[in-house]
C-alpha positions in Angstrom: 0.0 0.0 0.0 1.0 3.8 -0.9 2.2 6.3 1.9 -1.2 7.6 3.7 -2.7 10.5 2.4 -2.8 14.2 4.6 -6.2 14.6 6.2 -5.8 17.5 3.1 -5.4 14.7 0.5 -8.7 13.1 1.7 -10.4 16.2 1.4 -10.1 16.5 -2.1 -9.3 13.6 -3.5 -12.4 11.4 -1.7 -15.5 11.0 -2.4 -17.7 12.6 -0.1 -21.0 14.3 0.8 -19.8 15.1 5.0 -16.7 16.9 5.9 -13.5 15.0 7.2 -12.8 16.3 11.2 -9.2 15.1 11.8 -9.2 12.9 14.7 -12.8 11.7 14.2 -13.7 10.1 10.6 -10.4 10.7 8.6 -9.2 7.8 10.5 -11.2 4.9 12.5 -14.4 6.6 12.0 -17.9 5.0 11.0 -18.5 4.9 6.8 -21.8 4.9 5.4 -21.6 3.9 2.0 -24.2 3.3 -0.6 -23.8 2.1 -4.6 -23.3 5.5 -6.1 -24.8 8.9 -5.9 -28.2 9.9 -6.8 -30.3 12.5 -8.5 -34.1 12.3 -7.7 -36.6 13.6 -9.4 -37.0 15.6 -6.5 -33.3 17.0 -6.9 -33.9 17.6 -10.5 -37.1 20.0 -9.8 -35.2 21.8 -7.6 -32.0 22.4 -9.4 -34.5 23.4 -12.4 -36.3 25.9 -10.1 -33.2 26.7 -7.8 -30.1 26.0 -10.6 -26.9 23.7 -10.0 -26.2 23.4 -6.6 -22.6 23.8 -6.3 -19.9 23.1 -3.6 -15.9 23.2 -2.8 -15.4 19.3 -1.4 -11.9 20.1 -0.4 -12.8 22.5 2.6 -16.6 21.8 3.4 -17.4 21.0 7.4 -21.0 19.3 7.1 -21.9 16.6 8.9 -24.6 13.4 8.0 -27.3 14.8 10.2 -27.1 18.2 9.1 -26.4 19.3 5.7 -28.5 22.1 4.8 -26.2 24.5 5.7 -23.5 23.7 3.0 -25.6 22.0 0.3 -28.7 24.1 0.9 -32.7 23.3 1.5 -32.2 21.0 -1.4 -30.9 18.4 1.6 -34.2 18.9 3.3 -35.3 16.4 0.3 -33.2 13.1 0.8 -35.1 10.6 1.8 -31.5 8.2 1.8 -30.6 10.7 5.1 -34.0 11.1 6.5 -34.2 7.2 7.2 -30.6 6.8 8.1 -30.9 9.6 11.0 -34.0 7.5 11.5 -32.5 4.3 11.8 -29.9 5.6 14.1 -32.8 6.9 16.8 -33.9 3.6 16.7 -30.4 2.2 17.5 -30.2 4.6 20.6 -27.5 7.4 19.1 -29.5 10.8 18.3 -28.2 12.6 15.5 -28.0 16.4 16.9 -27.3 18.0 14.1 -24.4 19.9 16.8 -21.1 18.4 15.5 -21.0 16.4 18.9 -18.4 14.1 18.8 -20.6 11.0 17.7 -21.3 13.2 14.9 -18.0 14.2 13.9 -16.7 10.5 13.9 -19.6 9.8 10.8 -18.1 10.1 7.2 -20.7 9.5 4.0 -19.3 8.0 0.5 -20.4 5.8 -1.8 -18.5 2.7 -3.4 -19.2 3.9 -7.2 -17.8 6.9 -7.9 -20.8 8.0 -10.4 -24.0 9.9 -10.1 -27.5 8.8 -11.8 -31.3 8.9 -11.3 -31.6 5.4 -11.0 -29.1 2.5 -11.1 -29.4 1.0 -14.1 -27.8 -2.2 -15.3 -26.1 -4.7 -13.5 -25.2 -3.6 -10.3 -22.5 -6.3 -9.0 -20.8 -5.1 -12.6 -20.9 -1.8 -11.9 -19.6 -3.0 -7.9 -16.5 -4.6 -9.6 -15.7 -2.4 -12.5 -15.5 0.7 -9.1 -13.2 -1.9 -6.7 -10.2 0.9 -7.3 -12.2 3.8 -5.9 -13.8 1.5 -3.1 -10.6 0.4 -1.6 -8.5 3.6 -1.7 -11.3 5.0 0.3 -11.2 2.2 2.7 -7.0 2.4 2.4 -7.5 5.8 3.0 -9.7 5.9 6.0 -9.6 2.8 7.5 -13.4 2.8 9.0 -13.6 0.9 12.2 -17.1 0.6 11.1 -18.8 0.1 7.5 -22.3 0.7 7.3 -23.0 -0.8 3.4 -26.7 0.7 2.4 -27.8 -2.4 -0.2 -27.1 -5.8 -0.2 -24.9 -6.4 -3.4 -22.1 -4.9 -1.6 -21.4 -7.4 1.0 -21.6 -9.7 -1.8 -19.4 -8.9 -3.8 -16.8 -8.1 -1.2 -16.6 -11.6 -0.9 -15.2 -11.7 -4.5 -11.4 -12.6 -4.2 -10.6 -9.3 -6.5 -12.4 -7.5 -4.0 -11.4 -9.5 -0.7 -8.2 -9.9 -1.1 -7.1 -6.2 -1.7 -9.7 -5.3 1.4 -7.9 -7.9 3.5 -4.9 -6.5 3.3 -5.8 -3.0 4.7 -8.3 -4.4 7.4 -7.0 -8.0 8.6 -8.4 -11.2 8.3 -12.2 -12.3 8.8 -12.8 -13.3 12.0 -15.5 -15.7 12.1 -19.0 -14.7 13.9 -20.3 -18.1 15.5 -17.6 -19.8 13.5 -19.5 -18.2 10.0 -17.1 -15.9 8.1 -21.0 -14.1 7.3 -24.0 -13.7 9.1 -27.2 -13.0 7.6 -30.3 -12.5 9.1 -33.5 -12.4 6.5 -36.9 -10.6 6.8 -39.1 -11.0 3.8 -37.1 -9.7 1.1 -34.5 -8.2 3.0 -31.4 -8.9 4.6 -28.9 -7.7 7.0 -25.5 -9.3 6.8 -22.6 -9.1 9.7 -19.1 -9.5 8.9 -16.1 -9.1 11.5 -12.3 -8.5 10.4 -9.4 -8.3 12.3 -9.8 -3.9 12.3 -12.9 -3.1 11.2 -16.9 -4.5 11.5 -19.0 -4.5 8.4 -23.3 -4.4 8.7 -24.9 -4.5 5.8 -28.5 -3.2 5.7 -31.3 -2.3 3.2 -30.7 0.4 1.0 -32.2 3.4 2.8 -34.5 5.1 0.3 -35.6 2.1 -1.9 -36.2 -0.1 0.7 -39.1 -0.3 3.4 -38.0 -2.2 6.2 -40.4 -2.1 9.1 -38.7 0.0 12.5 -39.0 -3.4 14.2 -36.7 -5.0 11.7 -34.3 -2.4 11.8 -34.0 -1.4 15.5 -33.5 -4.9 16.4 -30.0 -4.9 15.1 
């Protein structure tokens, strides 16, 4: 692996949408990461009525539970956040919206480097074709906790061209139960556990296609 980047390196060469705060998510923070970023039909109407919304990434101080005031009221619209600050009432931790610590320690990316409406095609593709921009986020930050948002993720991170180069940033599995993956199944959903030697990965419903029920979610 390459020499580790600044904390000014991450800022603008990573993929983002919260700020980096040294100390709490450049390094052995909590990583939310979904497939890639979108652009609702909700976002389009209001960049039509509004225009572009625009923003420095190398600089910006937002956090996940509060983004308005860097992006705009446009953030008042994303459903993807509304249900994660949700989910993470239900799981006892309060987003304030204060830069707390907890807050602080939260960073936001996605494992495809892309931007589209809708995610078209084949997804575990799209997954493989973007492991180079995945894993010099995870070489670059070294989560102690991944939070994947859609269940191809976990999936495909068992791939060998995807485990191996992951593996050697965070350790080796360590089994749950003696399973190298746990699932648990509701329906049509699934959350998946994994543990490795530095890091935990959960792997829950994608938060603004899927309708879990809160009894599903909080008891994780």
């Amino acid at each position: 692996m390459g020499a580790e980047m600044t904390i000014e390196q991450k800022r603008k060469e990573l993929n983002r949408a919260t700020g980096l705060f040294e100390g709490y998510n450049d390094k052995e923070g909590i990583m939310i990461c979904g497939y890639e970023w979108g652009n609702s039909k909700k976002d389009q109407e209001y960049e039509a009525k509004h225009g572009a919304v625009k923003w420095d990434m190398s600089k910006n101080n937002a956090i996940f539970s509060n983004k308005v005031e860097f992006y705009g009221e446009i953030a008042k619209t994303w459903r993807f956040d509304r249900n994660i600050k949700k989910w993470f009432e239900l799981w006892g931790h309060l987003l304030s919206e204060k830069k707390e610590p907890f807050e602080k320690t939260i960073v936001q990316t996605n494992w495809i480097d892309d931007c589209n409406h809708h995610m078209e095609g084949n997804r575990k593709k799209k997954l493989r074709d973007q492991t180079k921009n995945f894993i010099k986020h995870i070489e670059a930050l070294k989560p102690r906790l991944i939070l994947f948002f859609g269940s191809d993720m976990i999936e495909v991170l068992q791939e060998e061209s995807v485990l191996k180069p992951f593996q050697e940033i965070m350790g080796k599995i360590v089994p749950i139960d003696d399973n190298p993956l746990v699932k648990f199944y509701d329906k049509r959903l699934n959350v998946g556990f994994q543990n490795f030697e530095h890091c935990k990965v959960v792997c829950l419903p994608h938060a603004s296609g899927a309708r879990p029920s809160y009894a599903f979610i909080k008891s994780f």
